[in-house]
C-alpha positions in Angstrom: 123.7 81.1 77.4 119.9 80.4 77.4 118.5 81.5 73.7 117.1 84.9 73.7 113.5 85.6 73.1 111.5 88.7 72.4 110.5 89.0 76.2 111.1 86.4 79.1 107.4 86.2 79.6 106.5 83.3 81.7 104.5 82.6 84.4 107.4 80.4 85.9 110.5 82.4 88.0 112.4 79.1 87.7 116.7 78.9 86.9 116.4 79.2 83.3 114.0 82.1 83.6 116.7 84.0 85.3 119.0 83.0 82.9 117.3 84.2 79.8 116.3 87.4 82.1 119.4 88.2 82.8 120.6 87.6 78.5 118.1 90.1 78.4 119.1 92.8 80.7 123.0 92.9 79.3 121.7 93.0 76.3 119.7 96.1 75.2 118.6 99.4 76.6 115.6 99.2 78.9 113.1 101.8 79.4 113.1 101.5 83.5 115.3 99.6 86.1 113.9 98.8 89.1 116.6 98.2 91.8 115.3 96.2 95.1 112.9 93.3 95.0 110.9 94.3 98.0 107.1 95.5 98.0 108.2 98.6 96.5 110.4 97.7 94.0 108.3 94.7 92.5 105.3 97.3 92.4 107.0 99.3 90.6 108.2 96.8 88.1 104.5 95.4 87.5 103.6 99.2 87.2 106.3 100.1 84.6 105.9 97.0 82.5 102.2 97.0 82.5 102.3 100.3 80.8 104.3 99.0 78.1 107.7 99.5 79.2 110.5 97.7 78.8 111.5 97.2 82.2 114.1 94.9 84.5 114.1 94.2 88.3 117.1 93.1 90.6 117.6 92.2 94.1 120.5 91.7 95.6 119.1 88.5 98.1 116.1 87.0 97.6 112.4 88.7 96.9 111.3 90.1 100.4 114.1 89.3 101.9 114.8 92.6 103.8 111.4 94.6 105.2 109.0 93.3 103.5 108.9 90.0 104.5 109.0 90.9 108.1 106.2 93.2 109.0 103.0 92.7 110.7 101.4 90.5 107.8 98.7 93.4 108.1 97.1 95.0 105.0 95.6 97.9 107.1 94.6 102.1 107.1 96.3 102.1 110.5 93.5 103.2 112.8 96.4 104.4 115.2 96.7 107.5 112.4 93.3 109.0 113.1 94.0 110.1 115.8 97.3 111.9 114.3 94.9 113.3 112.0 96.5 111.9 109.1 93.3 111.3 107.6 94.6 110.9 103.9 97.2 108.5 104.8 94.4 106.1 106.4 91.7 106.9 103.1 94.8 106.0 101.1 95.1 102.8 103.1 91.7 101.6 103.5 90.7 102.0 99.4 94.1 100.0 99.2 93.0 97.4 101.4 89.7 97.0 99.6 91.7 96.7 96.4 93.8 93.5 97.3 91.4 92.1 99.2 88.8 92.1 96.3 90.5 92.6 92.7 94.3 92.2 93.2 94.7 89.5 95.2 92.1 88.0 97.4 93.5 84.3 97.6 96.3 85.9 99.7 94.8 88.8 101.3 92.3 88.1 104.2 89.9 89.6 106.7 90.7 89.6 110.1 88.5 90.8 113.5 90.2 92.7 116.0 89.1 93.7 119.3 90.1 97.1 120.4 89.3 96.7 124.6 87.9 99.8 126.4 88.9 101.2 130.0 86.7 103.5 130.6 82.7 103.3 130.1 81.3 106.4 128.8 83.8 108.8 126.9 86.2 106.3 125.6 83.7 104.5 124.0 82.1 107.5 122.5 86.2 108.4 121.3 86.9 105.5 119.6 84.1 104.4 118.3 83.7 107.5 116.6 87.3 107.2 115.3 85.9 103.3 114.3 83.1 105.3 112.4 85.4 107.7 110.8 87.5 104.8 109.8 84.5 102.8 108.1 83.6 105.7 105.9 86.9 106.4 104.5 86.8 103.0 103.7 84.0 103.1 101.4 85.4 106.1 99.7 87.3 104.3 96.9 83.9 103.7 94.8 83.5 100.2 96.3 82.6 98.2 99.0 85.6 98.1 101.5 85.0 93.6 101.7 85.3 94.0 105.0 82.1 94.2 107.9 82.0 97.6 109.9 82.8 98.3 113.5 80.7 96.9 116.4 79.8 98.0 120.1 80.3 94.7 122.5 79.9 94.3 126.1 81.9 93.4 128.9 79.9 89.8 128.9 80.6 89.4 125.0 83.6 90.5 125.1 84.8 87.8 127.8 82.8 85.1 125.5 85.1 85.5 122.3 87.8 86.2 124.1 88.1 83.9 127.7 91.9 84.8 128.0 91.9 88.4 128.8 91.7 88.9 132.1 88.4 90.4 133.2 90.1 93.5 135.1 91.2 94.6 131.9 88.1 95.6 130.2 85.1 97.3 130.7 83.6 96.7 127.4 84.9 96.6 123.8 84.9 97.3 120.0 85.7 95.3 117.2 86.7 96.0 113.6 88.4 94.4 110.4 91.3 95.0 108.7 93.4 92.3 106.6 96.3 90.4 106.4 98.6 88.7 104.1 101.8 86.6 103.9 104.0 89.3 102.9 106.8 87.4 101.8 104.5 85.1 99.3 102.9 88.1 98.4 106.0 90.1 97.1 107.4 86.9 95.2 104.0 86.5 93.2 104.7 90.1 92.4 107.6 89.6 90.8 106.1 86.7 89.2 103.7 88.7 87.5 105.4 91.3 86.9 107.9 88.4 84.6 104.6 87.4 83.7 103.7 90.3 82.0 107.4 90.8 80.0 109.6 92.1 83.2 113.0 90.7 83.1 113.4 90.1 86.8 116.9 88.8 88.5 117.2 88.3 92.3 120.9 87.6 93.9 122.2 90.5 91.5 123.5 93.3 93.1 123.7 96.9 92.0 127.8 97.7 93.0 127.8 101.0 91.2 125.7 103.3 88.4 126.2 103.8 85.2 126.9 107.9 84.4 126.9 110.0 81.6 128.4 113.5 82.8 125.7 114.1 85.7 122.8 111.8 84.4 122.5 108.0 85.0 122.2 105.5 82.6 122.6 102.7 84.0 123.9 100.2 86.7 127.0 97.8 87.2 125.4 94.9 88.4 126.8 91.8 90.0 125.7 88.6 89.7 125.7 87.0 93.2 125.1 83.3 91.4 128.3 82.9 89.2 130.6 85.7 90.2 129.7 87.9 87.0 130.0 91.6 86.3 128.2 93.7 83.7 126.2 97.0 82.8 122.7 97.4 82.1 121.7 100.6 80.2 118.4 102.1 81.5 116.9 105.3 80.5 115.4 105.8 84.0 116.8 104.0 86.8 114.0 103.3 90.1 116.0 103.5 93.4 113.3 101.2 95.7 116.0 99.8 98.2 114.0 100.7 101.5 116.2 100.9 104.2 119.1 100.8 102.3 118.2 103.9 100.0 120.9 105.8 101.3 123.9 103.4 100.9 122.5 103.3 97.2 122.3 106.7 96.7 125.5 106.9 97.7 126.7 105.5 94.9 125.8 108.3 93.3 127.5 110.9 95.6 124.1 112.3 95.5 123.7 113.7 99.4 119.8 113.9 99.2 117.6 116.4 100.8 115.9 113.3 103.0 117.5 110.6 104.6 115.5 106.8 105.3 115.9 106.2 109.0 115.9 102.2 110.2 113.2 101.6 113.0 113.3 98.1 114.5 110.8 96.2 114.9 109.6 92.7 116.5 107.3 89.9 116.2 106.9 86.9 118.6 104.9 83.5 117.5 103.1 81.3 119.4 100.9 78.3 119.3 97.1 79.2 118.9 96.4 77.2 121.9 97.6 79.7 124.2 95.7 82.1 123.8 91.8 81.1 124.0 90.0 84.1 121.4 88.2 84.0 118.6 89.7 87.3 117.2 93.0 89.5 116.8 93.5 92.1 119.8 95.0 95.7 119.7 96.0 97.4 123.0 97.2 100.9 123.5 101.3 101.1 124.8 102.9 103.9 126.1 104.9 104.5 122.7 101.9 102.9 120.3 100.0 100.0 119.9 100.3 96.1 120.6 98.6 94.2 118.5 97.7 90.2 119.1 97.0 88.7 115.2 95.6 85.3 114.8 98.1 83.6 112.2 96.8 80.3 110.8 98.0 77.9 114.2 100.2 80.8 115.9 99.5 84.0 116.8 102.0 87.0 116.4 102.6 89.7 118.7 104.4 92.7 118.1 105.4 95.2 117.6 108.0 97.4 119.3 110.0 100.6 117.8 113.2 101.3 118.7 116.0 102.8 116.5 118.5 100.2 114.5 122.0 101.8 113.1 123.7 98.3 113.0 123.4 95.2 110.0 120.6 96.2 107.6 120.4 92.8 106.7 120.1 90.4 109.4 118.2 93.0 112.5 118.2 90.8 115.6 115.5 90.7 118.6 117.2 91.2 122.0 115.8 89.2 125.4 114.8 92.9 126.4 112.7 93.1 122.9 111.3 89.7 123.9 110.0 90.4 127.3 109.0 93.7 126.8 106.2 92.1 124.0 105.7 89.7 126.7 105.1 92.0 129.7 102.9 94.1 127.9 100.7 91.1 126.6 100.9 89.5 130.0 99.3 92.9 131.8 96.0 91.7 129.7 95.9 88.2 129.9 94.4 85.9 132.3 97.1 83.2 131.8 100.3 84.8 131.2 102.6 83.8 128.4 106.2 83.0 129.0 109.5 82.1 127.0 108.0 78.6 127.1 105.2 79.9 124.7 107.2 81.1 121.9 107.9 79.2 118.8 109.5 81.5 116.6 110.7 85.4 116.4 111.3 87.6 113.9 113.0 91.1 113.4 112.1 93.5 110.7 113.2 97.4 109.9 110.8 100.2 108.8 112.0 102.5 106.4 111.0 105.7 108.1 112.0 109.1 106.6 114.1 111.3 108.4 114.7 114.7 106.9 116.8 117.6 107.2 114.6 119.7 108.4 112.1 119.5 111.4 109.1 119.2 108.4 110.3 116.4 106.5 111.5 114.5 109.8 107.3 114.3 110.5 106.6 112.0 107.3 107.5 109.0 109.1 105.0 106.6 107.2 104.0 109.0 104.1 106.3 108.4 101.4 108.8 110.3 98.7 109.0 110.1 95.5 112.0 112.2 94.0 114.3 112.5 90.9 117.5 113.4 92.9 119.8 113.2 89.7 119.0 112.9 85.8 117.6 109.3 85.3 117.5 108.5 88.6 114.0 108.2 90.6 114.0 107.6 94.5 111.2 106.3 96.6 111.0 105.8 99.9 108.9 105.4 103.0 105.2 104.7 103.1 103.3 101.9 104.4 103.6 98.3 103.5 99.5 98.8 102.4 100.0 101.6 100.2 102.7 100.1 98.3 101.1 99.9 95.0 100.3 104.1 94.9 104.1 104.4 95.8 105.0 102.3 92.6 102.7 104.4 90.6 104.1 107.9 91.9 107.7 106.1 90.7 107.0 105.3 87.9 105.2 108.6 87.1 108.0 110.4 87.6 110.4 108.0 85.9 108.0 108.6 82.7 107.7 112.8 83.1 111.4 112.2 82.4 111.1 110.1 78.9 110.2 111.8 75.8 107.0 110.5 74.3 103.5 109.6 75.8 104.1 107.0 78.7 100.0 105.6 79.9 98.8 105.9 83.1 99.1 103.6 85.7 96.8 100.3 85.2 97.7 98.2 88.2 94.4 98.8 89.9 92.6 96.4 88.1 95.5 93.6 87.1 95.2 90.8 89.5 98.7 88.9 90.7 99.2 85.6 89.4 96.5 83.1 90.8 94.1 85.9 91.6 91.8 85.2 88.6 88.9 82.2 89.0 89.9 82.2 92.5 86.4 82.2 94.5 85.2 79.4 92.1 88.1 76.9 92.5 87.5 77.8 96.3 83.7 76.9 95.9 85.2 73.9 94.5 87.6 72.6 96.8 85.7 69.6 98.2 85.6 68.2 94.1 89.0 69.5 93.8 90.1 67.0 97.2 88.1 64.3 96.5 89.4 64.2 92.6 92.7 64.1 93.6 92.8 62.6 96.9 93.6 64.7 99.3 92.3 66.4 102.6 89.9 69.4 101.8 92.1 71.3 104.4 94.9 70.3 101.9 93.7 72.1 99.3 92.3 75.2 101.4 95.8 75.6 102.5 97.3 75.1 98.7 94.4 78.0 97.3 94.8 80.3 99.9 98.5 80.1 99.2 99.0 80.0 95.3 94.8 80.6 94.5 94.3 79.1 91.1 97.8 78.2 90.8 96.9 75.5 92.6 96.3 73.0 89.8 100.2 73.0 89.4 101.3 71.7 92.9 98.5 69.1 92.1 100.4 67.8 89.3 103.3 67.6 91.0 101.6 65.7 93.7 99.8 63.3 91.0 103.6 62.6 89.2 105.0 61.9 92.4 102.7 61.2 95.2 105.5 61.2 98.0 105.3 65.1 97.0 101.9 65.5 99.1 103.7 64.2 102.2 104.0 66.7 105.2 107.4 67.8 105.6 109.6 67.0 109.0 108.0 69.6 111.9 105.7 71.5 110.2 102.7 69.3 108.9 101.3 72.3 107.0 104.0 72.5 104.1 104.2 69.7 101.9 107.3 68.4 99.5 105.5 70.1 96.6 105.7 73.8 98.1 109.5 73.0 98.2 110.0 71.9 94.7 107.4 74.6 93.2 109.5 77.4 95.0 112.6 75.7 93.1 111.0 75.8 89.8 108.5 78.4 89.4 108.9 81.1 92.4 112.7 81.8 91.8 114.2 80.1 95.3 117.9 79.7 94.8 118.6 78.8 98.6 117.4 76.8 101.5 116.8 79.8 103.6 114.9 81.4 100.5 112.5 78.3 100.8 112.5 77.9 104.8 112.1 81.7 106.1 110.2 83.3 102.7 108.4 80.7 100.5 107.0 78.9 103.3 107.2 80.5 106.6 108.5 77.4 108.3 111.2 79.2 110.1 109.2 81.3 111.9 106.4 78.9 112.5 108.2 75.4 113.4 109.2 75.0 117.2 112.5 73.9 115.9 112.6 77.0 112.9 113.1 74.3 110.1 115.7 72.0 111.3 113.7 68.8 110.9 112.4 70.5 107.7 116.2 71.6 106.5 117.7 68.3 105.0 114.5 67.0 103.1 114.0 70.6 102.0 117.6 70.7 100.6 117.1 67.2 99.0 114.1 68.7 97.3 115.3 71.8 96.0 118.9 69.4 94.6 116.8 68.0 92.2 114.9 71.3 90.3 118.7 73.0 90.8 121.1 70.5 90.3 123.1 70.4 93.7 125.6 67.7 94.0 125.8 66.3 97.5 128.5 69.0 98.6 126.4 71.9 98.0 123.0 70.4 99.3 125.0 69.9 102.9 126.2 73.2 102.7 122.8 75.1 102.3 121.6 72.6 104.9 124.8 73.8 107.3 124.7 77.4 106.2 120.8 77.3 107.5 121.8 75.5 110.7 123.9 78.1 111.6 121.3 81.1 110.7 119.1 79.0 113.7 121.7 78.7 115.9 123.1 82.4 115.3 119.1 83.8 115.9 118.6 81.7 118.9 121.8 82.8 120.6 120.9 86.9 119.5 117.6 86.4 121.4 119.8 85.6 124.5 121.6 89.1 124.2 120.6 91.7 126.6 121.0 94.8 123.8 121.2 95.4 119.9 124.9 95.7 119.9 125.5 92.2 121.2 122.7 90.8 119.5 124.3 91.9 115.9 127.4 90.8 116.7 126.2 87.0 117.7 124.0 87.0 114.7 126.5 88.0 111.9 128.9 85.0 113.3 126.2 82.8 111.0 127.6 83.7 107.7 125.5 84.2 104.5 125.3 81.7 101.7 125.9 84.1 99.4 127.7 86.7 100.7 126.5 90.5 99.2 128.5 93.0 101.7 
């Protein structure tokens, strides 16, 4: 047993951190316990411990490894609401946005220039660029600048400049704007981080199996540790139910029926190489049931998304060919040169958490979110917005404190930056010093920064102990042997597929999805978690087979056959 310490602060999410986490969790009463290790959940970790808290996390899989590594990589007020007239939900949004992309975490969260392409001349233009206005003052609203430029008027002429694929019948004119995006996946595993960093004792591949009751109130979970095969209780004096899509099978466990239910809402994303699409900005078009949008993604681009309704696996959705070419058909009705199955590297499948209530009012919050204590000690959140995660962690974790005696503070997470946030802008003025010191490409170390910020300076030693580290790995030249150990050590990867589809997003990205990449990976992660040669060929088989399972669902002409070919690939650690 690893030796016990006041906390398990440490900036590291490595094996032994787990370890001593988990000591730590069967051992005394916690003030709050987080279960899901998702946006949400991790949130609301950071937000519970960060007001002094005592305060655990578990996730049954891996950080991210359900919704929130699978959206739209956008950090966004969702211009699509205005016209909804959901105006708080996009003020919410865009003050969120300006957060993360200035204070919280601005070596992961970007600005990104889309083009929104107008139709008709005169009153479309005057529609949506007034809903462009409305959408630049809301963000400005939050007391600071929004770190993004405002909306602009363009041509026809300039229009077809920046962007030479459209096709020219497609377009009168246009307008442009910003939002942001970020690596979700990366983004929700340094939120764990610094949530541990700050005194959570976080645990993923432990799942919740049942609660803990005292007469009607919860005190606690029976948790199951996914890693050896162990059972125990955790005492909590409020428990935080932040499962997502998988709120009701939780709350379940409860026999708590629930005045709301969380409905699953499929979407998909296609990517392809940046070379097939000639435009020097992201691209949003109007569809008959939303919006498509086009979003420039380091080499790729990725289109998506569509929304249809998923009551099959929660854990492994699958894109059908008919998901597939209906984001192609649509794209293709814009594009000079059209795209084709050819053109796409990679696919992924994600489900919103969309609320679906009793009642023909609560079955209209869709994207707002819920916040309720359904049972003594027992908090529920659900649906909202990938972007407004952080204000649903605080409304938790304000209810889970009206429920403990004695003054809990407020909520502080608006100014605490995630791990690698801090001193970022001036390692990034310095990133020609910081290549030249150590050898390597400046486009090296612009990838490392905008991927671990100041953090940085830890891969480099790696590289500098071992220089075979700063090699490229097999089929996807923008991840080097470093990323793979540091994910082993410090970002709590306990699988190949952790690494492959969430660490790095090599799955997605690679025209093979990671098979090249598999076997050096596994070799990699052996040595920071003491595989033998058996287990390092089974993670590599086990991810084989997730590939060949996701290639043969995108073959499937509906969901139902598409979820049955994909479940044949069977999990390397098996949670059902």
């Amino acid at each position: 047993m690893a030796r016990l310490k006041s906390v398990t602060r440490s900036n590291k999410l490595g094996p032994e951190e787990r370890e001593a986490a988990i000591a730590r969790l069967k051992e005394k009463e916690l003030d709050v316990l987080v279960v899901g290790g998702g946006i949400v959940g991790t949130g609301s970790a950071l937000d519970a411990v960060t007001r002094g808290l005592s305060t655990g996390l578990l996730e049954a899989r891996d950080w991210a490894s359900g919704t929130s590594s699978r959206s739209s990589k956008l950090v966004h007020g969702g211009i699509r609401y205005l016209e909804q007239l959901d105006f708080r939900l996009v003020r919410e949004a865009l003050i969120e946005r300006g957060l993360l992309l200035q204070r919280i975490a601005p070596h992961l969260v970007k600005p990104v220039r889309f083009l929104y392409p107008l139709q008709k001349r005169i009153f479309e233009r005057i529609y949506i660029g007034a809903g462009m206005l409305l959408y630049d003052i809301f963000s400005y609203s939050g007391g600071r600048p929004p770190g993004v430029p405002h909306h602009r008027h363009l041509s026809k002429r300039q229009v077809m400049r920046a962007i030479p694929s459209l096709s020219s019948d497609a377009l009168v004119g246009g307008l442009t704007y910003y939002d942001a995006q970020v690596d979700d996946a990366r983004y929700v595993a340094s939120l764990a981080r610094t949530a541990s960093f700050y005194g959570a004792h976080v645990a993923s591949r432990v799942k919740v199996e049942g609660f803990v009751k005292v007469g009607e109130r919860v005190v606690g979970v029976k948790a199951h540790d996914l890693q050896t095969d162990e059972h125990f209780e955790i005492r909590a004096k409020q428990v935080v139910n932040a499962t997502g899509v998988w709120t009701d099978d939780t709350q379940r466990m409860v026999g708590e029926r629930g005045t709301f239910k969380v409905r699953a809402s499929k979407g998909i994303h296609l990517v392809v190489p940046r070379d097939r699409i000639q435009s020097a900005m992201g691209m949003i078009f109007r569809t008959e049931k939303s919006v498509l949008f086009v979003i420039p993604w380091g080499r790729h681009w990725l289109i998506g998304t569509t929304d249809t309704d998923w009551n099959l696996d929660k854990a492994h959705p699958a894109a059908t060919a008919a998901d597939i070419d209906y984001l192609l058909e649509h794209v293709n009705a814009v594009m000079a040169i059209p795209l084709t199955r050819e053109d796409v590297e990679g696919v992924f499948a994600g489900l919103r958490p969309l609320l679906a209530g009793e009642s023909e009012s609560t079955s209209k919050l869709s994207r707002e979110h819920v916040v309720a204590h359904t049972v003594p000690g027992l908090v529920v959140v659900a649906g909202g917005k990938w972007t407004t995660y952080r204000v649903m962690a605080k409304d938790a974790i304000d209810a889970a404190a009206d429920a403990m005696d004695g003054r809990v503070p407020k909520s502080t997470t608006q100014d605490i930056p995630l791990l690698g946030a801090e001193g970022y802008q001036a390692a990034w003025n310095k990133r020609g010093k910081i290549a030249r010191a150590f050898g390597v490409h400046k486009v090296r170390i612009e990838h490392l920064l905008n991927r671990y910020g100041t953090m940085t300076d830890e891969l480099l030693d790696l590289i500098r102990e071992n220089p075979e580290l700063g090699e490229p790995l097999p089929g996807a030249d923008d991840y080097l042997g470093a990323e793979i150990v540091y994910a082993a050590s410090h970002e709590g990867a306990l699988h190949l597929d952790d690494v492959l589809a969430r660490r790095t997003r090599i799955s997605i990205e690679a025209w093979d999805r990671g098979v090249s990449a598999a076997p050096v990976a596994a070799k990699l992660m052996a040595g920071v978690l003491g595989w033998d040669a058996e287990r390092e060929s089974l993670e590599v088989e086990r991810y084989l087979q997730r590939v060949a399972a996701e290639r043969a669902s995108q073959q499937q002409p509906d969901d139902e056959s598409a979820d049955r070919v994909r479940l044949e690939a069977p999990d390397i650690v098996k949670v059902d």
